[in-house]
N, C-alpha and C positions, 0 to 999 in steps of 0.2 A: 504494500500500500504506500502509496505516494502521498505527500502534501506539499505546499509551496509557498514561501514569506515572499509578494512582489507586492509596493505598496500601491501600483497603480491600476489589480485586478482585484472584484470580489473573487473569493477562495471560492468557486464552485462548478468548473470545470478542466479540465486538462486534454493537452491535444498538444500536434507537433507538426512540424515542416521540413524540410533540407534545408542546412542555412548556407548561404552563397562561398563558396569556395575560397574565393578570394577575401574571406572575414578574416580579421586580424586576431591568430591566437590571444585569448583571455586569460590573465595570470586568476590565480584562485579568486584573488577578491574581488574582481571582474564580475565572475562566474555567478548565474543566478543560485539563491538559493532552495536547495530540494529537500524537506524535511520525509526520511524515509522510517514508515513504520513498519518493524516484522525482524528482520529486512525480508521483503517476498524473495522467494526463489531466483526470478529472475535477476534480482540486483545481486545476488551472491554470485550468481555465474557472469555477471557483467560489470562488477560494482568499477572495473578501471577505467572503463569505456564511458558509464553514467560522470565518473567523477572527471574527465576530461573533459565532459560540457555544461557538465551541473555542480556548485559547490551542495554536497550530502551530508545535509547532519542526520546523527546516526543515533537516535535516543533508544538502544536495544531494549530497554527498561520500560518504556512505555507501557502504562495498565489498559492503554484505550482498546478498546477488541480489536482484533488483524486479522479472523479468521475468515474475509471476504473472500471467494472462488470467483474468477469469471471464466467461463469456457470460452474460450476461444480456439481451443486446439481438440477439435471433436475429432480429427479424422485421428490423431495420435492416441487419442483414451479411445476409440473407435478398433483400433488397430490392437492395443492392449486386451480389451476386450475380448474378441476373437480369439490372439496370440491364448490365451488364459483358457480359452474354451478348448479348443485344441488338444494342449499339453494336456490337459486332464482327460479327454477323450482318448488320443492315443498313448497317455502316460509318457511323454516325454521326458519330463521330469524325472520321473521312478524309473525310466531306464535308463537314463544319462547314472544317476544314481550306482545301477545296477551292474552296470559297465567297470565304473571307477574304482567300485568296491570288491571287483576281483569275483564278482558271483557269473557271471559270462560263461568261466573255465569249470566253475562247479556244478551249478544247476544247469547250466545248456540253454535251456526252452524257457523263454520268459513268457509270463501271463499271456495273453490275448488282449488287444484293448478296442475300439470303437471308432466306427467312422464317424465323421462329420455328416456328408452328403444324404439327405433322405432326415434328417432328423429334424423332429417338430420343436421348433425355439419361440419362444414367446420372448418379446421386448418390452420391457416395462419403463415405460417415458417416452414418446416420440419426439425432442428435442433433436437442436442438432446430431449430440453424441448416437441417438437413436435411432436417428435418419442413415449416419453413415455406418452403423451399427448392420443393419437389414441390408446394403448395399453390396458389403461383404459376405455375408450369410445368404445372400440369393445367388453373388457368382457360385459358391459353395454349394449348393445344389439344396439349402435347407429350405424348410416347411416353415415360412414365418406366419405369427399372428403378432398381435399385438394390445398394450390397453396406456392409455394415459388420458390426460383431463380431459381432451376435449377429441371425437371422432376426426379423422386428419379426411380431406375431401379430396384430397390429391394422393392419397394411397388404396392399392387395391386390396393391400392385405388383411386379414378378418378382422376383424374391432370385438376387443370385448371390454365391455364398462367398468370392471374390476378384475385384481389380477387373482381372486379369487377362481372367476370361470374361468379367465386366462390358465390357469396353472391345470386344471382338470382336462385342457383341450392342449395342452404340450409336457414334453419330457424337462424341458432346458428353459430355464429362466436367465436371462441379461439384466440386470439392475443399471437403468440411465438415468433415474428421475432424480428431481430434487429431494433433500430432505425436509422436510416439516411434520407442524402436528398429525397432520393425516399420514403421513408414509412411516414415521417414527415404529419402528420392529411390525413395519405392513406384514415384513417376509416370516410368516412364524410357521408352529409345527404343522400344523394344519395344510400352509401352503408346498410345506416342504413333502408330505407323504400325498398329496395330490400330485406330486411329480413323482412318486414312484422308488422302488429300490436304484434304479439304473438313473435318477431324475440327476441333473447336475443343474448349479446357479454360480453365476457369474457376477462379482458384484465389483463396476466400475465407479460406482456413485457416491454412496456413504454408509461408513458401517453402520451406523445405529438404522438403517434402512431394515435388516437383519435381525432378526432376535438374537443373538450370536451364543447365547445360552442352549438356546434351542435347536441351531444348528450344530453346536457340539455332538449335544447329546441322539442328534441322529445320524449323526456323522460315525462318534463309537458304537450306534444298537447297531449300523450297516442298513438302518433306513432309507438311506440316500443314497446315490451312486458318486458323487462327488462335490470340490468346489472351486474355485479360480476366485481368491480375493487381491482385490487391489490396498481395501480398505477394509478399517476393522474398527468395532464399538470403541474402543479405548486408546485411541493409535496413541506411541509407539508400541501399548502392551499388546501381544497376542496370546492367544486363549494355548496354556501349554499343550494341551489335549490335540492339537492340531499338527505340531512340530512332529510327531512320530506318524502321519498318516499319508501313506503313498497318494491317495488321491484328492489329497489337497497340497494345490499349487497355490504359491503367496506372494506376493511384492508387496515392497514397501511405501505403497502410495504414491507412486511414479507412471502412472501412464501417460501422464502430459509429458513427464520430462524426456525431451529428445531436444539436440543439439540442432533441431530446424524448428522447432517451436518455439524452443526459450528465444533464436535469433528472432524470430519476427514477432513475441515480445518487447524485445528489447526495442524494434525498431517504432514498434505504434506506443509504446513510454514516451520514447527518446520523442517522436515527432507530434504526440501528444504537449509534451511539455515544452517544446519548440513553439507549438502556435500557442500554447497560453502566455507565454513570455512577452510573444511580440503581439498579443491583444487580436486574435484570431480564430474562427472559430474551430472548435472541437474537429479532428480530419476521425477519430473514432470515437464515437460515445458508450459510454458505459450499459452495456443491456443484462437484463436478469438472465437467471438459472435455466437449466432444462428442464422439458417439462416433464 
């Protein structure tokens, strides 16, 4: 999160431009000033490059909240998504594993695991992340439906009004929607044996989305057939029950982070805060959550 001391704008937009070539290097004091809260991700992979055109105060202490998300990089948590469904389908994971740890030469014959193509996936949020979510899952030959707030008029694939029916009319759940009071642990046991012993959930969006209690414990009865999490109830804790089970694949809340996202981050910051300087309007504006 960004903020900005310029005494000749109200503080309530931010935007950027290219600034002319030929501008005369600005020693620090020059430099306008950028009060950075968090610091967000991207100023940590960028902070040389910010601090080259913006003077960065850096209040790491700050109490104000910084836990703001904006997607902008759906096609990368789009891509995560997938990557997550995958590995846990054909166990990539548990056999990369299975390789390393010398069992190859002993056992011989590893498990059996599951295709992708032909399988019924249900998306839950049609936001962007869920849009590009189903674009890769239909090159993949799957069986999509769908359910979020409002029926999409531009899609042919089935609508269901809650992921309740959602989940009785497919195997594989995608988590894309926002969090709030209505979605807050939507995913519970209920939805999880409506998807079956083989059922697997993918959850790009947010952990408390998840009962994550719930999914433990149907994770060790083998009520489920697996999970691909990005995210989790309590980040950085994860549930230790999870860390010994082949068929859960986890990351560390990185599916934005790729080094062409964070750049075209840095550049709609960077030119964001280029046109607020020089009294110009917003070149991106700040839009909500997926839905």
């Amino acid at each position: 999160m960004f903020s900005t001391n310029y005494p000749s704008r109200n503080l309530s937009a931010l935007n950027m431009e290219k600034q002319d070539s030929s501008q005369k290097e600005k020693t620090a004091d020059d430099l306008p000033n950028v009060l950075v809260l968090g610091p967000p991700s991207v100023f940590k992979a960028y902070e040389r490059r910010f601090s080259d055109k913006f003077h960065c105060l850096k209040p790491w202490e700050s109490p104000i909240p910084l836990h703001q998300f904006l997607s902008t990089h759906a096609e990368d948590v789009a891509d995560m998504a997938v990557g997550l469904l995958i590995d846990v389908l054909r166990r990539v994971s548990a056999a990369n594993s299975f390789v390393k740890a010398g069992l190859w030469h002993q056992k011989k014959n590893y498990p059996l695991a599951h295709k992708l193509g032909g399988k019924r996936v249900g998306v839950v949020g049609m936001g962007n992340i869920g849009l590009e979510v189903t674009k890769r899952l239909k090159a993949l030959g799957c069986i999509i439906s769908y359910t979020s707030r409002t029926k999409k008029p531009d899609l042919t694939f089935p609508f269901f009004p809650n992921v309740v029916q959602l989940s009785t009319n497919c195997e594989i759940l995608i988590i894309c929607c926002a969090l709030n009071d209505q979605t807050h642990h939507m995913i519970d046991k209920n939805i999880m044996l409506n998807l079956g012993k083989q059922g697997v959930i993918v959850n790009v969006a947010r952990g408390a989305i998840v009962n994550e209690k719930e999914l433990v414990e149907c994770l060790v009865k083998g009520e489920i057939g697996g999970v691909g999490l990005d995210v989790f109830e309590n980040e950085p804790g994860v549930p230790h029950e999870l860390l010994k089970l082949d068929n859960v694949v986890m990351t560390p809340h990185h599916a934005v982070m790729t080094e062409e996202s964070f750049m075209g981050l840095f550049e709609v910051v960077v030119r964001n805060l280029d046109a607020f300087f020089a009294n110009k309007p917003l070149r991106f504006q700040v839009c909500s959550g997926d839905d």
